[in-house]
N, C-alpha and C positions, 0 to 999 in steps of 0.2 A: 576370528580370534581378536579379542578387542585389546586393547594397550593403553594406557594413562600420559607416557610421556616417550619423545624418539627413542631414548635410553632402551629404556624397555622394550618398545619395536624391534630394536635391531638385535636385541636378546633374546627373543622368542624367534626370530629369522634364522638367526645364526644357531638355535639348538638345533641341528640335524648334522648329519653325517655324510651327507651331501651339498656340492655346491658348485650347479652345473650353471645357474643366470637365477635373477630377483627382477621383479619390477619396482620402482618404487613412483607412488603417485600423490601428489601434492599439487598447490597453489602455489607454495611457495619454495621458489627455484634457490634460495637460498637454503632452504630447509635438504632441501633433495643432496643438492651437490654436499653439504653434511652427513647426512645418512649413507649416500654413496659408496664412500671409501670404506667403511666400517662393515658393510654387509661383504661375508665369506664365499665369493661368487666369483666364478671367471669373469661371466658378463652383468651387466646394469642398466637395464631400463629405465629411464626414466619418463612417467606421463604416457608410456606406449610399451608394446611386448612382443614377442618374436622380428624381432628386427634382425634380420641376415647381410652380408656381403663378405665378398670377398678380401676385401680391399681391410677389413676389420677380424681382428684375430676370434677364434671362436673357442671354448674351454672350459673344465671345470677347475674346482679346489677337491683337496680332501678325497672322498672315495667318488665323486663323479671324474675324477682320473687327474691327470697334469700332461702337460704341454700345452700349443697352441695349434689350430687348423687355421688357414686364411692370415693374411696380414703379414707382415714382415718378420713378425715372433713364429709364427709358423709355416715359416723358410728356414727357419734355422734349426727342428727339427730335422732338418733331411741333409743338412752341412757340418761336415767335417773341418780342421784343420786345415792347411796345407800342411805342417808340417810332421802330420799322421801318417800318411802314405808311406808304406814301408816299414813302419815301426813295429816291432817286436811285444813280448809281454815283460810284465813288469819282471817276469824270471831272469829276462836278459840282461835286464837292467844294471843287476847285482854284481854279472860280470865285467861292465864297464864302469861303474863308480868302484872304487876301492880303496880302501881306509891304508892302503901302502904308505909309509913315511917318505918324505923325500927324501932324497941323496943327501946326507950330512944334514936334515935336518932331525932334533929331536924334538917330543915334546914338552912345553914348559911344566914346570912343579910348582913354582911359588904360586901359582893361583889356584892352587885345589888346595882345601880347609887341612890344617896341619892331623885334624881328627875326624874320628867315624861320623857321619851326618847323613840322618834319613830326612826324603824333601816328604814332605806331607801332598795330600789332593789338594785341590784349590777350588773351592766350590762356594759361590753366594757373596765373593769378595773376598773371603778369607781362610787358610790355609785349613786345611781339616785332617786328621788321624783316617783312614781306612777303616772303614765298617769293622771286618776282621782283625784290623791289629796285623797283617803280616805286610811285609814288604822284601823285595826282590834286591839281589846286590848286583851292580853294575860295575862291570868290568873295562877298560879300557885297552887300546892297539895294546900296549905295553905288557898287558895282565895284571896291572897295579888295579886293587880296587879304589873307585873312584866317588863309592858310596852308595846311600840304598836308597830306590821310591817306595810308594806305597803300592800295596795290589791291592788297585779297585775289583770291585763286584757289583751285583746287580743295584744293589742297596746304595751303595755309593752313585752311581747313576741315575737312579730316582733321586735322588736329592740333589745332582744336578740339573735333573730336569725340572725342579720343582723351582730352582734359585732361575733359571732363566726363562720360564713363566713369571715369575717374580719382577724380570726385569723389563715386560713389554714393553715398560713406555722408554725403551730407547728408541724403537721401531716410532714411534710417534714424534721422539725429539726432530728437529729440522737437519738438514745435509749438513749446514756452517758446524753448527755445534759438534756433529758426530766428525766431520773435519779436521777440528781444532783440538778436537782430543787422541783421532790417530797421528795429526802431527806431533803432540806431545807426549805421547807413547814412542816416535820415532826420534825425538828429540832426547827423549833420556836413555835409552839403547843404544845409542851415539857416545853417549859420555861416559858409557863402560865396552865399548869396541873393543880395545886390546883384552879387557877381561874374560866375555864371550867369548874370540877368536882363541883364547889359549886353551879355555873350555873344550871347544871343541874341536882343537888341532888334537889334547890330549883325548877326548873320547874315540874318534876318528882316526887319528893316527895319519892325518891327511898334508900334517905339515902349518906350520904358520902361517904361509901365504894362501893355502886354502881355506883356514879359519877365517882369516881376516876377508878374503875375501867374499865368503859366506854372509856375515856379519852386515859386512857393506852393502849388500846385495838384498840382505833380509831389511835394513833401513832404507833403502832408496824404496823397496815396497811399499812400503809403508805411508812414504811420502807419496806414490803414485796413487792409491786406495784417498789417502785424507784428500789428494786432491779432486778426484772422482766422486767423492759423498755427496757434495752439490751440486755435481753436474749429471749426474746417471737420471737423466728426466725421460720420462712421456712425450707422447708426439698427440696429434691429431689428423686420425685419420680423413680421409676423401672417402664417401660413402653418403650412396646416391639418396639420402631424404636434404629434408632443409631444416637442419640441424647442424650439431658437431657430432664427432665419435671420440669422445677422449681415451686414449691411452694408456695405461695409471702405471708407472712400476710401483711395487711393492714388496715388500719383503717377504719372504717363505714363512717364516717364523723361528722357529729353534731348529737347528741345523744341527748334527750329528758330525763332526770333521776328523775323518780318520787320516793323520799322517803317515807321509813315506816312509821308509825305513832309511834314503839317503837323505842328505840335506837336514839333518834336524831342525837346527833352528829355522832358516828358510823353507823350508818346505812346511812347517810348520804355517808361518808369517804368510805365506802363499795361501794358502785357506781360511785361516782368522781373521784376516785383515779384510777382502772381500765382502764376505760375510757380514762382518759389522758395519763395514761401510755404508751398505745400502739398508740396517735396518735389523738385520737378523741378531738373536742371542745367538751362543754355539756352547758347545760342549765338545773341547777336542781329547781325543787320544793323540799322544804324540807318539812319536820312533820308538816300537819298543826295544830295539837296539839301546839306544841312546836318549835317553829320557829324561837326561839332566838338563839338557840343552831348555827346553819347554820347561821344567819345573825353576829353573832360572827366570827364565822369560817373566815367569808371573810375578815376579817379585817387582820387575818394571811397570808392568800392569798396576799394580801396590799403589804406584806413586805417580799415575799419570791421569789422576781422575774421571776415569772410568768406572761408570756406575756398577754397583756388586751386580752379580749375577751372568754379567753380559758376556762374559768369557768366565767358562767351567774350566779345568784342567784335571782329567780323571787318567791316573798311569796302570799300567798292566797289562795283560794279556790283548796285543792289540785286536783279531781274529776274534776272542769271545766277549771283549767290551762291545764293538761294533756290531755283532749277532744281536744281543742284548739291546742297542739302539733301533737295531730297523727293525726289530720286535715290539716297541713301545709304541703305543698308540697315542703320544702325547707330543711325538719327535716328529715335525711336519718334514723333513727331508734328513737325509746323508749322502755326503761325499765320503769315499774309501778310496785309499794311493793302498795298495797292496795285488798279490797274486791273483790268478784266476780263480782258485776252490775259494780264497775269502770275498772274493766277489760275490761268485756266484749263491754263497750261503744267504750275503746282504741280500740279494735282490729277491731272491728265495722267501726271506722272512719278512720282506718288506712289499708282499704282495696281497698277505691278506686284509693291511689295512690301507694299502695304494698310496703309501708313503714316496715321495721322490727318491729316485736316488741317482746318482753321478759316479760310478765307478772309472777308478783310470787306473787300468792294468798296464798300459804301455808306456815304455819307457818315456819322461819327460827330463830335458836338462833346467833342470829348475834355474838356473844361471840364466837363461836365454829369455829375456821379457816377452817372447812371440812364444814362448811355451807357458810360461809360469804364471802370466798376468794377463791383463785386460778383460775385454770385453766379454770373452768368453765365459771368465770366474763373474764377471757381474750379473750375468742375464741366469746363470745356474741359480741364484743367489737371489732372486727377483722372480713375481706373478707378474703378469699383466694383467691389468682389467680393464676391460673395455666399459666405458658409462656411454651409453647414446641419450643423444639428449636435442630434440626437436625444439624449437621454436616457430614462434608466430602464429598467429591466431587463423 
């Protein structure tokens, strides 16, 4: 199959639907290490072809499967938490978080709109009407309504997914830059704190000091993510030729991110943040509980120079948004925070086109940073590729 320019190579490479290893063969070691990263492969050859070890992870994309075998990426396959052991399903969960008011606290009023306000989707950068026209009314602890989202559908979610295709070349921007814009995301979410906390003391009914402490919790994330975006690197492996074995993390691509039903806004912040950090678009569902908390959020998003597309916000039916995502063959992964039957629907639908997925049925205290953050959300959120790459004559 002949080709005119790399461009084109790696576009007639990458049309298939598989993408278990590539070799690539050239003179020029400048040209390779270019072509490398671009081609849809777990592994990369370069100047040479079935190269094995242990010591070097092994893998496809797309429908040749996901995970890793070998190498330090696939050890972590077979590792758990510690702080899993003993955990329950996310049913239990329900029972322990609770939207109770505190003792002699109420919820504030002057921060909800004096009038009815429907929050729109948020799709491509900018706010958008629901395909259908209908929207759901949210209720708050108190019973006051607190105002209305939109109810996405399938329709609405193709055009999410189409606005975060749109936006790949964040995946291509460097760590600094995608840094400097989660810190400035966490930086204007700061400067409306007591606004958000009153938000969602009144959706929740959890109290002041819970709001706020949410809040606080969802910006210190935020900051831990921008500072992770240029440090989340590749290694190189030991692997017996006379060569190197590079490492490469990468991004999944468009992420599918189903939120919890506690925590709104941090549980929310808990998966978006991640996600962009190292590279990924997303398209999230938030609380369908509470779904103001997130259709707020985007308004930060608005003003914090993040390029359109790179976060979706699609509200409603959280259960058949998510069915409809790990159904789409154009959604390279989803994480789902919800019960066992909606799990099990995810992984269900998301098997005949060998989509990733990350379900967490068990309870997590999203407050607790050995639950909510690190390295765990980053490597869900990341491929590896291995490039082998021989030297010397």
């Amino acid at each position: 199959m002949t080709f005119r320019t790399p461009k084109e190579a790696v576009e007639l490479a990458n049309n298939t639907p598989y993408g278990l290893a590539a070799s690539v063969w050239t003179e020029n070691i400048n040209l390779a290490l270019d072509v490398a990263p671009k081609l849809k492969a777990g592994v990369v050859w370069v100047n040479c072809t079935n190269m094995f070890d242990a010591a070097s992870g092994f893998g496809g994309y797309r429908e040749s499967g996901f995970g890793r075998e070998g190498g330090r990426e696939g050890m972590f396959e077979y590792l758990k938490a510690d702080w899993e052991h003993g955990a329950g399903s996310t049913e239990q969960v329900a029972s322990t978080w609770t939207s109770t008011p505190e003792p002699g606290r109420t919820a504030p009023s002057s921060v909800l709109p004096p009038m009815d306000r429907t929050y729109k989707l948020f799709i491509g950068g900018k706010q958008a009407r629901p395909d259908q026209g209908y929207s759901r009314r949210i209720v708050g602890a108190d019973g006051r309504v607190l105002g209305e989202v939109g109810e996405g559908n399938r329709k609405d979610l193709r055009n999410a997914v189409e606005a975060a295709h749109a936006a790949e070349g964040w995946g291509r921007a460097n760590g600094h830059t995608r840094a400097q814009i989660l810190y400035y995301i966490a930086e204007n979410l700061a400067t409306r704190a007591d606004e958000y906390a009153g938000r969602i003391a009144a959706l929740t009914g959890g109290g002041a000091d819970a709001g706020a402490r949410e809040v606080a919790a969802a910006i210190a994330r935020l900051f831990t993510y921008a500072a992770w975006a240029d440090k989340w690197d590749g290694a190189v492996h030991h692997t017996p030729i006379r060569g190197v074995t590079l490492a490469m993390q990468e991004p999944v691509g468009v992420l599918g991110l189903v939120a919890p039903e506690e925590y709104p806004l941090l549980g929310l912040v808990s998966l978006v943040a991640p996600a962009i950090a190292v590279g990924n678009t997303a398209i999230a569902i938030p609380s369908e509980a509470h779904p103001i908390a997130a259709t707020e959020f985007y308004t930060v998003l608005e003003t914090s120079d993040l390029p359109d597309g790179v976060v979706n916000v699609v509200t409603g039916d959280k259960d058949a948004l998510a069915k409809v995502l790990a159904e789409h063959d154009d959604v390279d992964g989803i994480w789902y925070c919800g019960g066992a039957a909606g799990a099990k629907a995810v992984e269900f639908a998301s098997a005949a086109n060998m989509k990733r997925t990350w379900v967490m049925t068990r309870p997590r205290d999203w407050l607790d940073p050995r639950q909510g953050e690190g390295r765990e959300f980053l490597r869900h959120a990341s491929e590896v590729k291995n490039i082998w790459i021989p030297y010397g004559e």
